[in-house]
N, C-alpha and C positions, 0 to 999 in steps of 0.2 A: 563645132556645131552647137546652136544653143539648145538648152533643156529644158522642159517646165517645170515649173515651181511646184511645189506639194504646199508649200506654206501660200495662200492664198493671201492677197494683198489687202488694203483697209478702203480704197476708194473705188467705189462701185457707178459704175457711168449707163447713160441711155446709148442707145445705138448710134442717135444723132450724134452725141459728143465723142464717140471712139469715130466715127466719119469724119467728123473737126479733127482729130487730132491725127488721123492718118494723111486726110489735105493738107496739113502744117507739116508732117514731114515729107510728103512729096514735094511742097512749095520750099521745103527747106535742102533739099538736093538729093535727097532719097528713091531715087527710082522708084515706084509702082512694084515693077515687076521683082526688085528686090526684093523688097516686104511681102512681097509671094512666095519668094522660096525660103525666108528664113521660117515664113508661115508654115509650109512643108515641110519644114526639115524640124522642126519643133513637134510635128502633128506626125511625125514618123519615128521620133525618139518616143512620144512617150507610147504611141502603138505599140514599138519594139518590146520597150518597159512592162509595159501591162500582159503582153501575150509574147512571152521569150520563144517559145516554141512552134512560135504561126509561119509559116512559109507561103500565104495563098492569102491575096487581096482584092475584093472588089467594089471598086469605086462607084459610086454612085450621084452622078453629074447633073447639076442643073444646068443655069445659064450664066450667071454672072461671076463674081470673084470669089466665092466659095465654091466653084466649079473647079474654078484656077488655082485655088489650095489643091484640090483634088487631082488634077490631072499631075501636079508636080510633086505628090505623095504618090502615085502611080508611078511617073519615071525615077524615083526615088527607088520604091522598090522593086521596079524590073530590073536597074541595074546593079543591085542589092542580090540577083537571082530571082527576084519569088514568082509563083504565077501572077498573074497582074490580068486582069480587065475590067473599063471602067462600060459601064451601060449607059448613055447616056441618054437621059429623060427628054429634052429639047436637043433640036439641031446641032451639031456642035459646029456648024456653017455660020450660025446665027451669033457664037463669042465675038465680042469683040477687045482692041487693048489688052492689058495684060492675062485678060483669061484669053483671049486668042493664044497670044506666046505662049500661055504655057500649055494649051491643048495641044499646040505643034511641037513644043520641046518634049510630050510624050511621046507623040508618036516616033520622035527622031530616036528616043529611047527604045521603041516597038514595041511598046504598049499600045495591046488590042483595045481597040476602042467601036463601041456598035451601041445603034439603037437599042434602049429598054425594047423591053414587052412584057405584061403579064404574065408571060409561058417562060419565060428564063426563070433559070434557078440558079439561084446565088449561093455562092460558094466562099469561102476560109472566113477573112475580117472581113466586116461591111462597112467601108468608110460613109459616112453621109455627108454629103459635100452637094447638097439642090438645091437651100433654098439662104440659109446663112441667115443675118439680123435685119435685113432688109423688107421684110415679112410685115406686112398692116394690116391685111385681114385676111380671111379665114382660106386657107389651103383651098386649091382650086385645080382642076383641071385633071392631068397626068398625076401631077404632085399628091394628089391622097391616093390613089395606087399603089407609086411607087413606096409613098409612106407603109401604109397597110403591108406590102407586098416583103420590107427591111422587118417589120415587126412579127409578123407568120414566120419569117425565116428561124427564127433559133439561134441566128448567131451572132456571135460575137459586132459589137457595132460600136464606132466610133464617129462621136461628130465634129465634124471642124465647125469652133468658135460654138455653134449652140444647136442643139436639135434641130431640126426643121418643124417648124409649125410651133414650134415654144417662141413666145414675146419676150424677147428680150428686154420689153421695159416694163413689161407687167407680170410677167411669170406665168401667164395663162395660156392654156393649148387654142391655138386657134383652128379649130375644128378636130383637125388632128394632130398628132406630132410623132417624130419615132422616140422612140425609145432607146437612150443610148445607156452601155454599159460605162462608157468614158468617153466623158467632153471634153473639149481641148480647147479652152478660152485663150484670146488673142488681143495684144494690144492693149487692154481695158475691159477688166470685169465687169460683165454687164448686170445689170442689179437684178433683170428678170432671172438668171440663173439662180436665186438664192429665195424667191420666193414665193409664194400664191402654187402654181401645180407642178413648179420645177424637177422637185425632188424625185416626183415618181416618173422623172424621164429625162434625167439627167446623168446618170450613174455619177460613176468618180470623175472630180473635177479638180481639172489642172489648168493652170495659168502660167504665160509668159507675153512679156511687154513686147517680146522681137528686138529688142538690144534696143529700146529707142531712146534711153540715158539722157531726157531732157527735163530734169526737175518741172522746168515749166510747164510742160506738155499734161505729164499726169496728176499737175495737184490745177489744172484747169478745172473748171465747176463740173460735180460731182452732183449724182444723185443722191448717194447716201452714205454712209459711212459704214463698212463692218464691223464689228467688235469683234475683238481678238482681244489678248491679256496684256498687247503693251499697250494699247490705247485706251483701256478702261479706267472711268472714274477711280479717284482715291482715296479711303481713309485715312483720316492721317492719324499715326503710332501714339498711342497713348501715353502720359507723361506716369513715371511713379507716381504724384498722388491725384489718379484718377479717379473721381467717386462717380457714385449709378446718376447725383444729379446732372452731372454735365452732359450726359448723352440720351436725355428726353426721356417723357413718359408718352410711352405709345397707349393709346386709349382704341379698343376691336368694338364696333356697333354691331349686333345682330343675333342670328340666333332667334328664332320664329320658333315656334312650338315642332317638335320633329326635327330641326335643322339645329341643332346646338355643335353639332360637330363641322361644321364648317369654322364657326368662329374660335372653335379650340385649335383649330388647325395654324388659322392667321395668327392667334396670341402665340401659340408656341412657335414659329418661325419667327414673328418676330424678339421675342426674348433669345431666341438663338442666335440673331444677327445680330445681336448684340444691342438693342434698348436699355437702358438705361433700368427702364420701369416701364411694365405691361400690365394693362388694368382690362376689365372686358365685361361689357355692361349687356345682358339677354337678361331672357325669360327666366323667372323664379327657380325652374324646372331644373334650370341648365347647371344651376350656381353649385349643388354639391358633387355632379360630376365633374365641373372644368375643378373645385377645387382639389380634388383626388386625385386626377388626373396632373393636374398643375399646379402644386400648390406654392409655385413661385408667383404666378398670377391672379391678383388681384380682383376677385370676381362678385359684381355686384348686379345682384336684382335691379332691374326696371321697368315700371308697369306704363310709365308716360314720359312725356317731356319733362318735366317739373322737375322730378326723380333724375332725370340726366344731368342736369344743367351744371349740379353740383362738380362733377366727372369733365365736365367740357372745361370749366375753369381749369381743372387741375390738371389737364390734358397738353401735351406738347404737339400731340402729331396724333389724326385723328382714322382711323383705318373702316371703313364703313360700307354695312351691304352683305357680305357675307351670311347666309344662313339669313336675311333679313328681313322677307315675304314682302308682298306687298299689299298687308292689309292695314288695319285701321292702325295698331301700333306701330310699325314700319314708317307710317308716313307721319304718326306723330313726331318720333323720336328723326326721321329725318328732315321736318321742318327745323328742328333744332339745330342741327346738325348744322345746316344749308346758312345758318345766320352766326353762325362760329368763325369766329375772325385767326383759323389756326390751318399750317400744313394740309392738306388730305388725300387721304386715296377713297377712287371711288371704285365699287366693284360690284357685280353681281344684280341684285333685286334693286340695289341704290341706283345703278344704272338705268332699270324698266322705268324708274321711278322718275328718274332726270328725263324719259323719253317720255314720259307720258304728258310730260308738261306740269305735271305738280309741284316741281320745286326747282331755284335755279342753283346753277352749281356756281361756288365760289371760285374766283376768282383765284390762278395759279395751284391747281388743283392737279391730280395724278388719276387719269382714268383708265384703265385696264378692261376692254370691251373685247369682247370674240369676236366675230364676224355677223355673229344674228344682231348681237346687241349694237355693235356700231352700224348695221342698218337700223336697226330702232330709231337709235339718236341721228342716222341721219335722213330719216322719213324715205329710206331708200331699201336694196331687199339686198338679200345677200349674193347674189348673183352680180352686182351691179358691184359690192364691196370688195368680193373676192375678183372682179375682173381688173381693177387698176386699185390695188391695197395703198399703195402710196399716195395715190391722190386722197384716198377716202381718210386716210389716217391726218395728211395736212390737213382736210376740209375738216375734220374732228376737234385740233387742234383750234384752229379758228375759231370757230363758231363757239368754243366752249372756252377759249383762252386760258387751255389748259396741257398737262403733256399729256399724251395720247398713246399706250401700248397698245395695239392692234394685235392680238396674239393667233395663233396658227404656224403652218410652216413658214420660216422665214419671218419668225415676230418682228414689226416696228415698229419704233419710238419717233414722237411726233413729235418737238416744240412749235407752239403758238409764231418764233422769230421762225420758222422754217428748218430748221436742222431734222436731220431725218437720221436714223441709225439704224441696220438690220442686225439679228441678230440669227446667223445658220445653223447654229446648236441646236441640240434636240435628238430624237425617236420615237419612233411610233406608239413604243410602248408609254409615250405620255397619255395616250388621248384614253384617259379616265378622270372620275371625278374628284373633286378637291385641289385638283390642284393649282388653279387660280387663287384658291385662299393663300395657300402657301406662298404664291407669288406676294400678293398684295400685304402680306406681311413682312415680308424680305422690305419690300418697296418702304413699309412705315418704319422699321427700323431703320433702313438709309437714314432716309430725312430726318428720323431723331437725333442721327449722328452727325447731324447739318450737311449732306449732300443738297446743293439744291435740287427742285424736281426731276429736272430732264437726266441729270448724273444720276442719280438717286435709281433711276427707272431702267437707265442703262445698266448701270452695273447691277442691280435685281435678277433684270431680265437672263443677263448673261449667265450669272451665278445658278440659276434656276435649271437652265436649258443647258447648261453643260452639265448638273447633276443630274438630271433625267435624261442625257446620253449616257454617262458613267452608267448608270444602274438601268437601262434601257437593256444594255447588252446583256443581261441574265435572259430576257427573252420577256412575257407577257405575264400580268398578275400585276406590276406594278402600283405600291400604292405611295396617295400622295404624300402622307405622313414619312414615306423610305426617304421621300428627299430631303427635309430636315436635317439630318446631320452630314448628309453629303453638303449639303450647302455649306452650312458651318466650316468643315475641314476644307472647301477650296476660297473659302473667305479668308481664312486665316495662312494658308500656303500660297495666295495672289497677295495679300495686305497683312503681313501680321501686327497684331497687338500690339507688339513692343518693337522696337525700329534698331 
């Protein structure tokens, strides 16, 4: 019997392309209806897995082939012993093809099989098996009842392949969705389970291909790529006489009157990732605290452009925006900036600053925007951003011919050629402030270490989001300064120093 995977896979597909690759193996001699019960029998392992002590299952049936996963986890477990009844929301007259066959190899199993209603009460596990990735717009009919109806319940709920009402290729609830405890992905990880409203209706997720052992089937085109620790950018090991010159000066822009702790934030992540040299050019005000606080870091007053220009020359890798306001000094010092023929990340009030039209951004450049801000830059609103993230993040990329972190749940990484990365890491306990600086500084030290950009942004990203899950799990208060040295120590235990 096959099992799902806990260890989640690197290539994440749209609904269309696991369609393609299920018609390739039917066309390639694969019965339908077989890839239906290894679909069942996977979606029954890992239920078993998750709830060892459940004896009472009810299914919850649409109409098409995630019906037919359903009904053959029903006969699965009646003949297992359990209570078993599936409710079925549509006619089950109306299956046809392989979800016929397996609504009828239920019942040959006697698995009770009856109309929904509103007035039933559902009882043990709650399999969700209505509406599957086939889903385009918004829940309609019976389907938000019954949905509503799995999420009132209390209990325990598993979906086959994906929620119902979650997009599989945008991550967004299409009106509604249930709420599963454990999803049970199928064939090909679909890329909406990993991002935009997934998480909060997704529970635990497991994946299995269904034994379909055709290299060619699943490295077909891909939406986007995971990042995991074997796929991740690489440092490479330092030689005995390695000196601070060979690994860049990282130069931090910002720091507004009031805001100086932002960019001691960026200077010090990136001196931890390992810069070579951190320089950090703010307001007068800032220069005796960052040096107290840092006095590995190089900290000079700037009241205008003129005053930088010296700093840009002797800059490697330029990190800019943080703490940066967007008034009359802001936009001197990132007229400057903007004419600098050097690496950059852009971040923060640099961002407001590129959307307002005042300045263009350089060419091959590292933008790190949230959701409000990549609707800024894209004259669009966040509603529009957050409903398909991966389109908004390419059109980012375009437009600005630059890499593109989109951050939120399920952060992406954009290149300009098209390569797209997610990354699943993370917890709740990140969403406070600062911690985008500390990204943006991870990101400038990469690139001082010659990652180019889009590696540079990947391995950042990941580094960041797995240290704000490590220290997530204390529970709430996190600050962004904790993640600092957790970065550090998983940079050095993924790439170390010395080879």
């Amino acid at each position: 019997m096959p099992t799902p995977n806990h260890e989640l896979p690197e290539a994440l597909y749209s609904a269309a392309q696991v369609r393609a690759i299920d018609a390739q193996l039917i066309d390639g001699g694969t019965p339908g209806i077989e890839l239906m019960a290894r679909a069942a029998s996977v979606v029954w392992c890992a239920l078993r897995q998750h709830w060892p002590e459940a004896r009472s299952l009810c299914v919850m049936a649409g109409h098409g082939n995630n019906a037919g996963d359903g009904y053959l986890v029903a006969a699965l477990a009646r003949r297992a012993g359990w209570h078993v009844e599936v409710l079925a929301v549509t006619d089950p007259g109306r299956l046809q093809g392989d979800a016929a066959t397996a609504h009828a190899e239920a019942q040959v199993a006697g698995v009770l099989v009856k109309h929904w209603s509103a007035d039933d009460v559902l009882q043990g596990i709650v399999l969700d098996a209505l509406l599957g990735t086939g889903l385009s717009g918004e829940v309609r009919g019976p389907y938000v009842a019954a949905i509503q109806a799995i999420n009132a319940s209390g209990l325990p709920v598993v979906a086959v392949d994906i929620p119902s009402g979650l997009s599989s290729d945008t991550g967004q609830i299409l009106g509604c969705a249930v709420k599963a405890d454990l999803t049970v992905s199928l064939v090909g990880l679909k890329f909406g389970l990993l991002t935009g409203q997934a998480a909060d209706v997704v529970g635990a997720l497991v994946f299995d291909d269904l034994l379909v052992g055709s290299p060619d089937l699943l490295t077909s085109p891909t939406v986007a790529q995971r990042l995991r620790p074997a796929n991740l950018p690489r440092l490479a090991p330092r030689p005995p006489t390695a000196h601070k010159g060979k690994y860049g000066r990282v130069l931090v822009i910002g720091g507004d009157h009031g805001t100086g702790g932002a960019t001691l934030m960026a200077a010090e992540s990136s001196l931890r990732c390992g810069a070579g040299m951190v320089s950090l050019a703010t307001r007068v005000e800032h220069v005796a605290p960052a040096l107290t606080r840092l006095p590995e870091v190089m900290t000079v007053a700037v009241a205008s452009a003129n005053q930088l220009m010296p700093l840009l020359e002797a800059a490697a890798v330029l990190v800019v925006g943080p703490g940066m306001g967007q008034g009359a000094w802001a936009r001197s010092l990132l007229s400057a900036v903007a004419n600098a023929d050097k690496p950059q990340v852009w971040d923060a009030d640099a961002l407001n600053l590129l959307a307002s039209g005042y300045v263009s951004l350089p060419r091959g450049c590292v933008i790190t925007p949230h959701p409000g801000e990549a609707a800024r830059l894209l004259g669009s609103d966040v509603a529009r951003v957050q409903a398909d993230r991966a389109s908004a993040a390419h059109q980012l990329a375009q437009k600005y011919a630059s890499v593109v972190v989109l951050k939120g749940s399920g952060s992406l990484i954009a290149a300009p050629d098209g390569r797209l990365a997610l990354c699943d890491k993370g917890h709740p306990a990140m969403a406070t402030g600062g911690l985008g600086d500390v990204l943006s500084g991870v990101i400038g030290a990469l690139l001082a270490q010659h990652l180019p950009p889009f590696e540079a942004a990947c391995l950042a990203v990941w580094l960041h989001a797995s240290a704000g899950e490590e220290l997530g799990t204390h529970g709430r208060g996190l600050a962004a300064t904790d993640l600092i040295p957790v970065i550090r120590r998983l940079l050095e235990e993924q790439q170390p120093c010395l080879s």
